[in-house]
C-alpha positions as CSV (number, residue, x, y, z in Angstrom):
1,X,0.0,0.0,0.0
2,X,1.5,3.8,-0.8
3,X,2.1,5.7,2.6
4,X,0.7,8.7,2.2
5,X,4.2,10.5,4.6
6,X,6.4,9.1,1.8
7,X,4.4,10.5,-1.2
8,X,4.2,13.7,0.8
9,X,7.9,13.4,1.5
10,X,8.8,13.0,-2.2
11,X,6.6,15.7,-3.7
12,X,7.8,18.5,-1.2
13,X,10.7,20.2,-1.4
14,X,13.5,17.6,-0.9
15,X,16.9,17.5,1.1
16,X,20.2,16.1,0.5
17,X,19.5,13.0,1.6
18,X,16.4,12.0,-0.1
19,X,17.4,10.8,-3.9
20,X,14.0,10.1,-4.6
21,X,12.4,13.7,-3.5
22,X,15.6,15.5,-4.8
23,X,14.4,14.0,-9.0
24,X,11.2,14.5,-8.4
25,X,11.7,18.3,-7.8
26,X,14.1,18.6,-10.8
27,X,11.9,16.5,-12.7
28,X,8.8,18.9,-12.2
29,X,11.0,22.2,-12.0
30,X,12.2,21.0,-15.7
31,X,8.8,20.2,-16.8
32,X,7.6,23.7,-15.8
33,X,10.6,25.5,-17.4
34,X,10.0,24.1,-21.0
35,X,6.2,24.5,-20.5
36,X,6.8,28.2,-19.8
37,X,8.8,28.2,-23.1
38,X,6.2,26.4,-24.9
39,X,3.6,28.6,-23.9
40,X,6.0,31.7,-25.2
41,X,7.0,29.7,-28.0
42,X,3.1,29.2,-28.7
43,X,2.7,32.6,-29.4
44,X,4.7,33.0,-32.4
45,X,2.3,32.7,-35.1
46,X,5.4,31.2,-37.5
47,X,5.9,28.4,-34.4
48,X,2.8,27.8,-33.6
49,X,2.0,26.6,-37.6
50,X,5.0,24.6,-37.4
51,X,5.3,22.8,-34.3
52,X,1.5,22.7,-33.2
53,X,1.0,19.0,-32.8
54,X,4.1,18.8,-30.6
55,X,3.1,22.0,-28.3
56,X,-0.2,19.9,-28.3
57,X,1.3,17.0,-27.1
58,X,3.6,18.9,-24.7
59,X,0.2,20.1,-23.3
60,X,-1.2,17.1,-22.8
61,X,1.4,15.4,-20.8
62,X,2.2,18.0,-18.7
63,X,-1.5,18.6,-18.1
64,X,-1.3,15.1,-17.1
65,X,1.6,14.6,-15.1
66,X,0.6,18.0,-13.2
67,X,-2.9,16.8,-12.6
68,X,-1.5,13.6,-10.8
69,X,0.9,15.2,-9.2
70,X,-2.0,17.6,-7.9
71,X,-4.6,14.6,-6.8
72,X,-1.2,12.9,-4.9
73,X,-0.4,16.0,-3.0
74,X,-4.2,16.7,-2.3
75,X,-4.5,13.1,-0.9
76,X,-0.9,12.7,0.9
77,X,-1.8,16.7,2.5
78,X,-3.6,14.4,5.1
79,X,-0.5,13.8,6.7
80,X,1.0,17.0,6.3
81,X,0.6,18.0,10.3
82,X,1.9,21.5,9.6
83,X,-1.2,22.1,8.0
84,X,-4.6,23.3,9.7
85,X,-6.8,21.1,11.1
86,X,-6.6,17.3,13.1
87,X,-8.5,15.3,10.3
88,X,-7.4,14.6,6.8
89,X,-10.4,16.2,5.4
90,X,-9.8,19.6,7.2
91,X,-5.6,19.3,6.2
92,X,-6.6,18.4,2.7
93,X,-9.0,21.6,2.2
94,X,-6.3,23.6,4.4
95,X,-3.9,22.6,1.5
96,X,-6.5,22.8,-1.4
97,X,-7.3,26.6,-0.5
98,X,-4.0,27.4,0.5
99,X,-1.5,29.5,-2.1
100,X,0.3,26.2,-3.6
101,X,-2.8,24.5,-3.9
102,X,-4.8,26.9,-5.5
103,X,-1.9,27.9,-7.8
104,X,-1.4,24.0,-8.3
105,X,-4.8,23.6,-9.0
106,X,-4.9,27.1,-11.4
107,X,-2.0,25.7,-13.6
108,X,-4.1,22.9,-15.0
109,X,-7.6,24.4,-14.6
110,X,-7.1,26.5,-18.5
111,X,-6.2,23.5,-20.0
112,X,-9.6,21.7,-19.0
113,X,-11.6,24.6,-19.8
114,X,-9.9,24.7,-23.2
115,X,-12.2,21.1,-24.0
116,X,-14.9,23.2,-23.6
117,X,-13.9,26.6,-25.2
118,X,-16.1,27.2,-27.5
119,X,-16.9,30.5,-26.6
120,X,-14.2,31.2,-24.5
121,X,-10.6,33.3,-25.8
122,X,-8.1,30.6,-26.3
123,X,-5.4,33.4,-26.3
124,X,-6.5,34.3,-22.7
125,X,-6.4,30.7,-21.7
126,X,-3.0,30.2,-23.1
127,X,-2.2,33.2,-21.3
128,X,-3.3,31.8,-18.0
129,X,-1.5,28.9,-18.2
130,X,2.0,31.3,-17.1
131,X,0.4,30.9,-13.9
132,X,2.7,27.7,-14.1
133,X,5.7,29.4,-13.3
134,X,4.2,30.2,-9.4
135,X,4.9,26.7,-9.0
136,X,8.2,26.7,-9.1
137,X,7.4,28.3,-4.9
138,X,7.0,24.1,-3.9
139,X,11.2,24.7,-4.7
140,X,12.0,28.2,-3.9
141,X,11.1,29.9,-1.0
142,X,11.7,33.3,-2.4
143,X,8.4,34.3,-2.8
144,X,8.0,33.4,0.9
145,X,11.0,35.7,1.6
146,X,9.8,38.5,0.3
147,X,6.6,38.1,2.2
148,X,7.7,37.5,5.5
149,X,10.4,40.3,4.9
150,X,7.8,42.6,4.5
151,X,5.4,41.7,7.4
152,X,8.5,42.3,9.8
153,X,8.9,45.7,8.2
154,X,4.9,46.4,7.5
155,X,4.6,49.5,9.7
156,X,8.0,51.2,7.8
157,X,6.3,49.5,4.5
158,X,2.8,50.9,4.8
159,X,4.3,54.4,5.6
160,X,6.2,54.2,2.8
161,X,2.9,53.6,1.0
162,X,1.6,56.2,2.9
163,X,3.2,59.1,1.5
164,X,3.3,57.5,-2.1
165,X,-0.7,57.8,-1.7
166,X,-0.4,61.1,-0.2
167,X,1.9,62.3,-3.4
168,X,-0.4,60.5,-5.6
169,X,-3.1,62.3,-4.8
170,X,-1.6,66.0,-3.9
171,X,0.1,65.6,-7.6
172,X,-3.2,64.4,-9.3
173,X,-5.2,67.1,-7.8
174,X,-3.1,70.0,-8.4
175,X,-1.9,69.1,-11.8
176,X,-5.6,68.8,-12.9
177,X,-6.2,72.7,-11.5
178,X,-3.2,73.5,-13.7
179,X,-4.0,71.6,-17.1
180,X,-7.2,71.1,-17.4
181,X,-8.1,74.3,-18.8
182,X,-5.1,73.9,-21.3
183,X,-5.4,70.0,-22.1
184,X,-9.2,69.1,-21.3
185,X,-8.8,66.0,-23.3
186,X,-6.1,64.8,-21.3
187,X,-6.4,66.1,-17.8
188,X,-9.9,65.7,-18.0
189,X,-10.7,64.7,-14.1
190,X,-8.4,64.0,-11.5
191,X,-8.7,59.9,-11.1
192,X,-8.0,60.5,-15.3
193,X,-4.6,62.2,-14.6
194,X,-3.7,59.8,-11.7
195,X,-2.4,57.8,-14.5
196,X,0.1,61.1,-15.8
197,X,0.7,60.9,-11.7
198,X,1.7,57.2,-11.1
199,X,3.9,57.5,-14.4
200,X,5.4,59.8,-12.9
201,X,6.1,59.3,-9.5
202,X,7.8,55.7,-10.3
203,X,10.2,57.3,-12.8
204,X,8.4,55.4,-15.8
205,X,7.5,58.6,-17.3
206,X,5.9,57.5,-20.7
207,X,5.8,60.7,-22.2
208,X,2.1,59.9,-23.6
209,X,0.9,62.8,-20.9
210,X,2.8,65.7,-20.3
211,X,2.5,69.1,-19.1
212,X,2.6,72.2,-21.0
213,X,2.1,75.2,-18.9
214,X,4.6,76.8,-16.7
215,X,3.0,75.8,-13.6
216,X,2.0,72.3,-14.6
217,X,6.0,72.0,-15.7
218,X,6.8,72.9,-12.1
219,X,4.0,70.7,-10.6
220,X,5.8,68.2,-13.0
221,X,9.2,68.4,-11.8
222,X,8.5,68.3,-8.4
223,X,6.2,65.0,-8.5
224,X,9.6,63.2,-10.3
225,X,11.5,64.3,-7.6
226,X,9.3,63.3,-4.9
227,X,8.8,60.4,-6.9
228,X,12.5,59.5,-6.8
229,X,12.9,59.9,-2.9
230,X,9.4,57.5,-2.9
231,X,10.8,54.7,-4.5
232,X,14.3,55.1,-3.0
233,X,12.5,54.8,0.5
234,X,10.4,51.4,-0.6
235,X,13.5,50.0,-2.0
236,X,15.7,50.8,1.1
237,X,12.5,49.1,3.3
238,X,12.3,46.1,1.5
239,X,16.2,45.8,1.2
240,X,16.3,46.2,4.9
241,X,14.2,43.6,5.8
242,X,15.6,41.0,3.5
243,X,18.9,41.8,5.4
244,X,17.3,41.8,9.0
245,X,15.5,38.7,7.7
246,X,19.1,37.0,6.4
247,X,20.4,38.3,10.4
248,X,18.3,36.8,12.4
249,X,18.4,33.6,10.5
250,X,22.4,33.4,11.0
251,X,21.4,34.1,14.8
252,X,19.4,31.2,14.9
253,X,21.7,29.4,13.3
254,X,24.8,30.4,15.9
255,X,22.5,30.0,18.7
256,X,21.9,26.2,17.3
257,X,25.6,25.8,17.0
258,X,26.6,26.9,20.7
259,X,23.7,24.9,22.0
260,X,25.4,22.0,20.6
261,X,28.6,22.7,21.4
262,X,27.8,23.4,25.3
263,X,29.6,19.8,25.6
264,X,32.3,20.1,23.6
265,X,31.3,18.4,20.4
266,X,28.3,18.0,18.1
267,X,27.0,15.0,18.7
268,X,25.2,13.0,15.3
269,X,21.7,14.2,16.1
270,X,22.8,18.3,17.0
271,X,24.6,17.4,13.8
272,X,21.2,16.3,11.4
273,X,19.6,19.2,12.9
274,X,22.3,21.7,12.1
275,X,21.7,20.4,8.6
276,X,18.2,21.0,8.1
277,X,18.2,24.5,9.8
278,X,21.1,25.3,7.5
279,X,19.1,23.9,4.2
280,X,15.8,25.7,5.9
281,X,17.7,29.2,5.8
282,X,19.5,29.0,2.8
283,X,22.9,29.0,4.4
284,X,25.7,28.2,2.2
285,X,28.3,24.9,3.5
286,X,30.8,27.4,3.4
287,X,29.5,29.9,5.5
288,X,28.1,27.2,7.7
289,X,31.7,25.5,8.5
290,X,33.0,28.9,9.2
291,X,30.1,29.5,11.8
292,X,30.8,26.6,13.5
293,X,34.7,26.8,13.2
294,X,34.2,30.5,15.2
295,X,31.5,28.2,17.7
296,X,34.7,25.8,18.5
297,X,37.4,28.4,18.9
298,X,34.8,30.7,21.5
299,X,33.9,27.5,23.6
300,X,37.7,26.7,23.6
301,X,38.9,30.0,24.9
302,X,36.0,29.3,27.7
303,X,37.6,26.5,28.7
């Protein structure tokens, strides 16, 4: 009989140690990667007339290995005790409705509703089907990064936002007053020449809407700038926490390391753990020897 831990085991993000979840992760990974590029590929009219009955049969495995590999982690989630809920029918809907599972179960839902698309865009469910590529977070936790970097720094992050909204607006309003008379068509209402003022204040600048009188140049001028120090002060928040985020992480770590050590020597277990923290936080071998070389020397000069 399949154990449902071992199929759970295999399909999530593997370690060192585990051969067998290790190829299934670069197995899928792969098979997402060309997917992506047929999809791209797909939409190159000259390609597409070419190579259609091979993108069609691309499709159709992937769709099939991906729906499998969706029903196994749906059914193996009831093991899964770091999700929600103490049955397997409240783990498996805490999976199904959580971010992987709905993206899992996105990336093969165009593909189905292409059998009956007969009045449906087929470009827009081609389209859809780049949602693929937000499966690649089963093997990267960088999306999860970013996240939890910015809910540590959410009160510097929604200030930031703060005064973005407040320039927004101040810029929107009072470059209406001083266009509207002389470009109606195009500063027609304020929410119309938000647009001129997001363009603007992230530095895109277009160029399709732009002031011509002397006050709305100055108006202008003013929201780049403001723009500038705007997205120099989200970038600096969001490179900031990434860094707290990587130091407290090597904190952890070092705390881990002199806990083990308070005896002298690691023993096999401290030793598995120190592993899997280190392949949890993304620290490199290298950096992790040197962490634990520093460890040894501090407890000797203890002694």
């Amino acid at each position: 009989m399949i154990n449902q831990q071992r199929v759970m085991e295999i399909l999530n993000k593997g370690n060192n140690n585990d051969q067998w979840s290790l190829m299934c992760d670069r197995f899928l990974a792969t098979l997402i990667i060309i997917n992506l590029l047929g999809i791209c590929l797909e939409s190159v009219q000259s390609v597409r007339d070419q190579y259609d009955t091979q993108l069609m049969y691309l499709e159709i495995i992937s769709v099939s290995i991906f729906s499998l590999e969706y029903a196994l982690r749906l059914w193996s989630s009831a093991s899964n005790t770091e999700l929600k809920g103490s049955t397997a029918s409240q783990r498996r809907f805490s999976y199904a409705t959580s971010f992987t599972g709905l993206i899992d179960l996105i990336a093969i839902l165009p593909s189905i509703m292409g059998l009956f698309a007969n009045n449906l865009d087929l470009r827009w469910l081609r389209t859809l089907r780049l949602i693929r590529l937000l499966k690649l977070s089963h093997y990267s936790t960088a999306l999860e990064d970013l996240f939890s970097a910015v809910y540590q720094e959410r009160r510097s992050f929604f200030a930031a936002m703060y005064i973005m909204a407040i320039a927004l607006f101040m810029a929107s309003a009072l470059m209406y007053l001083a266009e509207n008379a002389a470009q109606p068509e195009k500063f027609s209402s304020i929410p119309q020449t938000m647009w001129w003022a997001v363009v603007t204040l992230t530095t895109v600048g277009y160029g399709d809407v732009t002031p011509i009188t002397p006050l709305g140049q100055i108006i202008g001028a003013l929201t780049a700038i403001s723009g500038i120090c705007a997205a120099a002060l989200l970038t600096g928040i969001v490179a900031s926490a990434f860094a707290n985020q990587m130091a407290r992480r090597q904190a952890i770590f070092e705390a881990e390391v002199t806990t083990a050590l308070q005896d002298g020597e690691i023993s096999k277990d401290e030793a598995g753990t120190i592993e899997l923290l280190r392949n949890e936080f993304k620290i490199t071998e290298e950096h992790a020897l040197a962490i634990i070389q520093l460890a040894k020397e501090n407890y000797d000069l203890k002694k």
